[in-house]
C-alpha positions as CSV (number, residue, x, y, z in Angstrom):
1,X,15.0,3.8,3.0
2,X,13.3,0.4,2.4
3,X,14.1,-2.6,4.4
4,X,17.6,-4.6,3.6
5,X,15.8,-8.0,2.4
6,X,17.4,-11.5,2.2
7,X,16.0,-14.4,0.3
8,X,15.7,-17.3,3.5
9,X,17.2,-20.0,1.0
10,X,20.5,-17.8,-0.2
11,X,21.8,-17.0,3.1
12,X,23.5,-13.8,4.0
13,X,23.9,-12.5,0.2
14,X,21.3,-9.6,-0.5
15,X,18.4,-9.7,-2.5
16,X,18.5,-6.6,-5.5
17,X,15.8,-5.0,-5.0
18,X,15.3,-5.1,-9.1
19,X,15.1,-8.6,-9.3
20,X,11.9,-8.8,-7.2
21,X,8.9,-8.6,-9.8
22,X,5.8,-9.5,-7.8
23,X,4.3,-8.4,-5.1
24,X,4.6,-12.5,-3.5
25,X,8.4,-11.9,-4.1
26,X,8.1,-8.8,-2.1
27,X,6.4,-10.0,0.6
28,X,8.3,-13.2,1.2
29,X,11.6,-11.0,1.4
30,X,9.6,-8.9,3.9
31,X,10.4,-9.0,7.9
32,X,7.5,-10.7,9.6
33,X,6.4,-7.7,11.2
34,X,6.1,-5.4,8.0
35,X,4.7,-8.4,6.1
36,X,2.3,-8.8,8.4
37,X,0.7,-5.4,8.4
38,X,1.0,-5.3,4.2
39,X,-0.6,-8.8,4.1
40,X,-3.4,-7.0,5.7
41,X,-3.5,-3.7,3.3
42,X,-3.3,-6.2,0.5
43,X,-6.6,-8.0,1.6
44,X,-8.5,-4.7,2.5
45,X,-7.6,-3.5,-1.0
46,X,-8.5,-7.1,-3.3
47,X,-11.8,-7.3,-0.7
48,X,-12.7,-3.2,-1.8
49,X,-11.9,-3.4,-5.6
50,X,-13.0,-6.5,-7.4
51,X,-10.3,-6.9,-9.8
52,X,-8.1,-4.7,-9.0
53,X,-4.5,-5.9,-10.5
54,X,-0.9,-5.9,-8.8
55,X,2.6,-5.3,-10.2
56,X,5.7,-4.5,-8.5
57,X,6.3,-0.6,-9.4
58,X,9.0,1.8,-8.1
59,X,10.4,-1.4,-6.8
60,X,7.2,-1.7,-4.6
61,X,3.6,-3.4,-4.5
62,X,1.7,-1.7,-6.7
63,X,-2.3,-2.1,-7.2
64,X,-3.5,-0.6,-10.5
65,X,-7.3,-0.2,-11.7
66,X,-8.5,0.2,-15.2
67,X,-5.1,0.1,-16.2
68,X,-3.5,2.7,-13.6
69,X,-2.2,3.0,-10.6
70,X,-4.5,3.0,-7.8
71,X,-2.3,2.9,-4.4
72,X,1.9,2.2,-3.1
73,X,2.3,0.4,-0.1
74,X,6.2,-0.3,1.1
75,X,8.2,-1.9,4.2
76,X,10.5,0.1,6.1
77,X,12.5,-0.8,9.3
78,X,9.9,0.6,11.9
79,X,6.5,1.3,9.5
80,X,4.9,0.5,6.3
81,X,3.4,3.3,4.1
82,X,0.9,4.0,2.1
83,X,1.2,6.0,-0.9
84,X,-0.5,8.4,-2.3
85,X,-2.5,10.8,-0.1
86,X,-4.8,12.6,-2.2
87,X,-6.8,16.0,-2.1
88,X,-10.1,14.1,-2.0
89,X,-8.8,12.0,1.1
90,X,-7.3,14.2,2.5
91,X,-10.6,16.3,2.2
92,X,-12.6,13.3,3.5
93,X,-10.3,12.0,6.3
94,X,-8.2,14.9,7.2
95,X,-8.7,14.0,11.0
96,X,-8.5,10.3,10.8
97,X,-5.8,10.3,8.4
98,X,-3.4,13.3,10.3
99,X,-1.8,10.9,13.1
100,X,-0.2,8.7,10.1
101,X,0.9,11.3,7.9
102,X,4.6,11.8,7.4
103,X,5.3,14.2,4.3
104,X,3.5,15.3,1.1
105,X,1.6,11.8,0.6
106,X,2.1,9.5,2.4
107,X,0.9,7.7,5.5
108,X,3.2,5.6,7.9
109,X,1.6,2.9,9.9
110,X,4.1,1.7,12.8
111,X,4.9,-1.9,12.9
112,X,4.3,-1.9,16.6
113,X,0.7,-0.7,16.8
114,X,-2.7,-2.2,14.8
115,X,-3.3,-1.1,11.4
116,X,-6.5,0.9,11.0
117,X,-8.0,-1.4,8.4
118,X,-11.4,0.3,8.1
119,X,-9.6,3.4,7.1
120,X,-7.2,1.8,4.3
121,X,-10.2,0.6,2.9
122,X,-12.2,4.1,3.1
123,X,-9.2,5.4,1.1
124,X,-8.8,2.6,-1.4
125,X,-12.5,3.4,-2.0
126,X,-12.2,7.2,-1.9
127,X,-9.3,6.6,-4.2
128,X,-11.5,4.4,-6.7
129,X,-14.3,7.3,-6.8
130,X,-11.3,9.6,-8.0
131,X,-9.6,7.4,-10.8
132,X,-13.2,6.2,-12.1
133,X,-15.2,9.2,-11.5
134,X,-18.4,9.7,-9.4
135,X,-21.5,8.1,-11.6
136,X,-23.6,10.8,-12.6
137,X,-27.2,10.7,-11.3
138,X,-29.8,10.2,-14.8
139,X,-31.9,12.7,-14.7
């Protein structure tokens, strides 16, 4: 279940989870902790795909690539995930990837422990290669 979030300047009245519509908007109604740790999937992903785009999606950050989704990320109460686990990374990253898998695709990274940031950005990358292809060598 995602995070109960409160907008700082509306006091103890809850935000709806509709009426957020950007991924800032998400992040400011984040708890520090989770913010934190999706501030820094957010960078890895914008640093590995040049133009990637966001949108809010599912009622969560969303980054979409030639005009489809690329990768989920969402705040819980004790982790952040990462959605979705594919064949090909799960192919290339099996090992690395197994201690923060949690269900059919997804990865949970724990609020109380470092986010492996070179391995977000091997699977945004990986997951670039699958939604754009492998370039084929000319011959």
């Amino acid at each position: 279940m995602h995070l109960t979030m409160r907008r700082a300047n509306m006091g103890p009245r809850e935000v709806s989870m509709a009426a957020i519509t950007t991924v800032a908007e998400y992040l400011d109604e984040t708890p520090p902790k989770a913010r934190k740790l999706l501030q820094q999937i957010r960078r890895a992903v914008h640093r590995a795909v040049p133009g990637v785009t966001e949108r809010i999606s599912y009622r969560i950050p969303t980054f979409d690539l030639d005009g489809k989704y690329l990768i989920y990320m969402a705040a819980f109460k004790e982790h952040v995930s990462v959605y979705p686990v594919t064949k090909g990374m799960e192919e290339r990253h099996g090992k690395a990837i197994a201690p923060y898998r949690s269900g059919r695709g997804t990865l949970r990274f724990p609020l109380d422990r470092p986010l492996p940031i070179a391995l977000v950005t091997a699977l945004v990358k990986q997951r670039v290669l699958e939604r754009r292809g492998t370039p084929k060598k000319s011959r």
